[in-house]
C-alpha positions as CSV (number, residue, x, y, z in Angstrom):
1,X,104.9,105.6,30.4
2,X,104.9,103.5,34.3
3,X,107.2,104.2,36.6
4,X,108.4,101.7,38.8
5,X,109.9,102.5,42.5
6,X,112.0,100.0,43.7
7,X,109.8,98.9,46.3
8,X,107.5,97.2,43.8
9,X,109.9,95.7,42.1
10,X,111.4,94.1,44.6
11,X,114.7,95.9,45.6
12,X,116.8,94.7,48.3
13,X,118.3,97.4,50.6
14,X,121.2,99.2,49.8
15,X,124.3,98.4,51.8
16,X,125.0,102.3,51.6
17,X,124.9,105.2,49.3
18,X,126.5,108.3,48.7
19,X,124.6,111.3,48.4
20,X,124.7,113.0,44.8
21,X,125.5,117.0,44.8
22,X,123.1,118.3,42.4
23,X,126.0,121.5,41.3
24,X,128.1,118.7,40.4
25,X,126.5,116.8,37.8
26,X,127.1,117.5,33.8
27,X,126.6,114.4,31.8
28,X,123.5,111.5,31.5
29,X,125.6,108.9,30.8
30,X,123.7,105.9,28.5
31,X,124.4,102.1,29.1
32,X,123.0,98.8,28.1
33,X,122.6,95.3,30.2
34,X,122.2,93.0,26.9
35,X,120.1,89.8,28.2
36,X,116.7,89.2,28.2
37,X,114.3,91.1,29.3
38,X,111.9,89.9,31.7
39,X,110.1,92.8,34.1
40,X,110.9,93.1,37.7
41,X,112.2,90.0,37.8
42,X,115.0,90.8,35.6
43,X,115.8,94.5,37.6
44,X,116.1,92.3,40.4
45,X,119.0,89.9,39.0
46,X,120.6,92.9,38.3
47,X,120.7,94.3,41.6
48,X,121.5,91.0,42.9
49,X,124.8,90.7,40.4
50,X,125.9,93.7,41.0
51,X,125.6,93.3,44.7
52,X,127.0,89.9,44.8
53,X,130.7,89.0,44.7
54,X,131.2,89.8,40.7
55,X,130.6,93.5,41.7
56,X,130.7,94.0,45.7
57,X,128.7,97.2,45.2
58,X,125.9,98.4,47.3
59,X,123.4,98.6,45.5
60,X,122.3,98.1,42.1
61,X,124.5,100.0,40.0
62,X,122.5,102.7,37.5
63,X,120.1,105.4,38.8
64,X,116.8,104.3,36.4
65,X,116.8,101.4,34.3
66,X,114.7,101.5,31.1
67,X,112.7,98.2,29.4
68,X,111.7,97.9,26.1
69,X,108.6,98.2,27.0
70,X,109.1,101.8,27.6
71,X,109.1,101.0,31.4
72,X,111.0,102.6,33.9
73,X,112.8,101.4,37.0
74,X,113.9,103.1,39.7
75,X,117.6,102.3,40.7
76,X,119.6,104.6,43.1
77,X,117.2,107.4,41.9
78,X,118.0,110.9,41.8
79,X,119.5,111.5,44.9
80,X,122.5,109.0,44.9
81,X,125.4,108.4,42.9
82,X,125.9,105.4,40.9
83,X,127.9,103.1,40.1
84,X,128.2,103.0,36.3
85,X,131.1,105.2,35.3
86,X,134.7,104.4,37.0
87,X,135.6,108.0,37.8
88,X,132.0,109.7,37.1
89,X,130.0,108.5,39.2
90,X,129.7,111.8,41.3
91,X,129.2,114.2,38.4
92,X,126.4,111.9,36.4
93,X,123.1,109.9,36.0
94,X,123.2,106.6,34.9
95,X,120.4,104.9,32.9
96,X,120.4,101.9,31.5
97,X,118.2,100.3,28.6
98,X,117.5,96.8,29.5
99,X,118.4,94.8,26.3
100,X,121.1,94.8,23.4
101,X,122.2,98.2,22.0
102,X,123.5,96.9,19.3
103,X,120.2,97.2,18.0
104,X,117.6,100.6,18.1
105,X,115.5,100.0,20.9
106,X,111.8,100.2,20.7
107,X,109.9,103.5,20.3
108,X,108.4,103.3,23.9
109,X,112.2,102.8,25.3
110,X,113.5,105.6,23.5
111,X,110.9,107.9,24.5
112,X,111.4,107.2,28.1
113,X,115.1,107.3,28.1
114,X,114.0,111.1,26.8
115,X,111.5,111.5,29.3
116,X,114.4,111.1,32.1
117,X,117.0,113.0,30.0
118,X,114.6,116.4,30.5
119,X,113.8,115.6,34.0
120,X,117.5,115.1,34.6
121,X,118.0,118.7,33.2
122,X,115.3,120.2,34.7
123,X,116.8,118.7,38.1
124,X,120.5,119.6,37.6
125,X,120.8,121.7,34.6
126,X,122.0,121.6,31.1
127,X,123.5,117.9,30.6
128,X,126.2,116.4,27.9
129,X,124.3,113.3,26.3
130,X,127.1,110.4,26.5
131,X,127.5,107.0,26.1
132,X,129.2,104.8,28.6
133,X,131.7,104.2,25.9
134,X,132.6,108.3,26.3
135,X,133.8,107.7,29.7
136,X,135.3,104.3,30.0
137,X,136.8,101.7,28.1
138,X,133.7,99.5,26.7
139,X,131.5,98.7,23.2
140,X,128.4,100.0,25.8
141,X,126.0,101.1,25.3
142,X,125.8,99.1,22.0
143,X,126.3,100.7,18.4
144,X,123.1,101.5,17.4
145,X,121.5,102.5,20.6
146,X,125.1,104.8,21.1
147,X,124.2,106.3,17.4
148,X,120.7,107.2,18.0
149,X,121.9,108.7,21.5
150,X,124.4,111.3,20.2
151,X,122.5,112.2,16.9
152,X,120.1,114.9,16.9
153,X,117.6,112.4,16.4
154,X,117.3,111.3,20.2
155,X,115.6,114.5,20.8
156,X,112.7,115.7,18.9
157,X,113.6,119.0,16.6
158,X,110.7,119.8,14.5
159,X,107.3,121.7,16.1
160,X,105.2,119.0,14.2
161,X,106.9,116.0,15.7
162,X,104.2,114.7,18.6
163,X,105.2,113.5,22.1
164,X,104.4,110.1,23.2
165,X,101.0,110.3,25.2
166,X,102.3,109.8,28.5
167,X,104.4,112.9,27.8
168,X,102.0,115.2,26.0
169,X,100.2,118.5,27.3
170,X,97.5,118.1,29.0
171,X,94.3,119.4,27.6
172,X,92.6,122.1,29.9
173,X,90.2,119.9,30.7
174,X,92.8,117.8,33.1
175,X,92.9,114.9,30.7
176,X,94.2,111.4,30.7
177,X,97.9,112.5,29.6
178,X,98.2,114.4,32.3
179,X,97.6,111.4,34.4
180,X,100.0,109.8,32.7
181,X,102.7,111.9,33.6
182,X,101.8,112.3,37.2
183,X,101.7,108.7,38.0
184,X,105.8,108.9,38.0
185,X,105.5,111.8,40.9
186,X,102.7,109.5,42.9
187,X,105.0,106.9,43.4
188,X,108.1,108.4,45.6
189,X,110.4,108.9,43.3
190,X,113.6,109.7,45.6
191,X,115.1,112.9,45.9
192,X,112.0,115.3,46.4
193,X,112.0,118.0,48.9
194,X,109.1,120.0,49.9
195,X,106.7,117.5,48.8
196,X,105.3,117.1,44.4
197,X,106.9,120.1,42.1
198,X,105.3,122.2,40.1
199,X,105.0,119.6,37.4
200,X,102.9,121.5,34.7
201,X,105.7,124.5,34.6
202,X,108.7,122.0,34.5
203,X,106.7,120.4,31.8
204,X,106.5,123.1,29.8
205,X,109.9,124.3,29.8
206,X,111.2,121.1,28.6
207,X,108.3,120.8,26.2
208,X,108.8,123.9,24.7
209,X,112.4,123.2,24.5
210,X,111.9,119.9,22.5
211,X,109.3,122.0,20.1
212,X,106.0,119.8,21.5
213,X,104.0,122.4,23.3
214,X,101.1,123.1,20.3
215,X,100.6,126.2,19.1
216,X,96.8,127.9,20.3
């Protein structure tokens, strides 16, 4: 899994931004964008949308955006509240897969959109899984995407399922997989204090949550 700060792909300042209280938040709140999908260059047509005079918000509106290529944008990040959910936007985190939900995204997007699901939780708690459609009045984030999201299938359940390799314990030997989950700390993702956590023991409590930490 990549992570990608909005300085490399492009962002335009924010016009202003409201700070999000971590005690607050309860729900990670699921949207899709429909529309191709095209890398930065797409991220950046929807910042400029939904700056522009269709929206008049400050920034782009989600906190992480996801591609189908498993990719993940940062948007207003962890530390600011959205603007995805009319009336929410102070007491969620809003991601949004970069496609058409009416269709089940690829593998790689649905295992990042889990990916930042646990680090949401591990940031502000235990969090209700919604779609947009739970908190306004809207088909988003697509059927099928919405289906998978609420079922018990968006989260792994049985020991013998295996995590994606970016996500995966890292062998004692400091393996590549523990790269691979690093490179999203080495690249400012907003909202730290006190400089990198300690990544290996957040890891493991959400691992061991989702039944992937292997059995010794």
């Amino acid at each position: 899994m990549r992570f990608v700060a909005r300085g490399e792909w492009g962002a335009v300042a924010a016009r202003g931004s409201t700070p999000l209280q971590p005690q607050r938040v309860r729900m990670f709140v699921l949207h899709h964008t429909t529309g191709s999908y095209r890398g930065p260059s797409t991220v950046r047509a929807i910042q400029k949308f939904h700056q522009g005079p269709e929206r008049g918000w400050a920034d782009i509106g989600y906190n992480f955006l996801v591609g189908p290529d498993g990719v993940v944008y940062e948007g207003r990040g962890w530390a600011f509240q959205g603007a995805h959910a009319a009336g929410r936007n102070a007491e969620s985190v809003g991601v949004a897969f970069i496609g058409d939900g009416s269709r089940r995204p690829p593998a790689a997007a649905e295992a990042a959109i889990v990916w930042l699901f646990g680090e949401a939780e591990r940031r502000f708690g235990s969090l209700r899984r919604v779609g947009h459609r739970d908190v306004g009045s809207t088909a988003c984030p697509g059927d099928a995407l919405y289906r998978w999201w609420v079922s018990a299938g968006a989260l792994p359940a049985a020991p013998s399922q295996r995590p994606p390799d970016a996500l995966r314990e890292p062998d004692a030997g400091g393996g590549g997989a523990e790269a691979g989950v690093g490179e999203v700390y080495s690249q400012g993702v907003s909202g730290l204090r006190g400089g990198v956590p300690d990544l290996r023991q957040g890891w493991r409590r959400h691992m061991g949550r989702m039944g992937w930490l292997r059995r010794r």
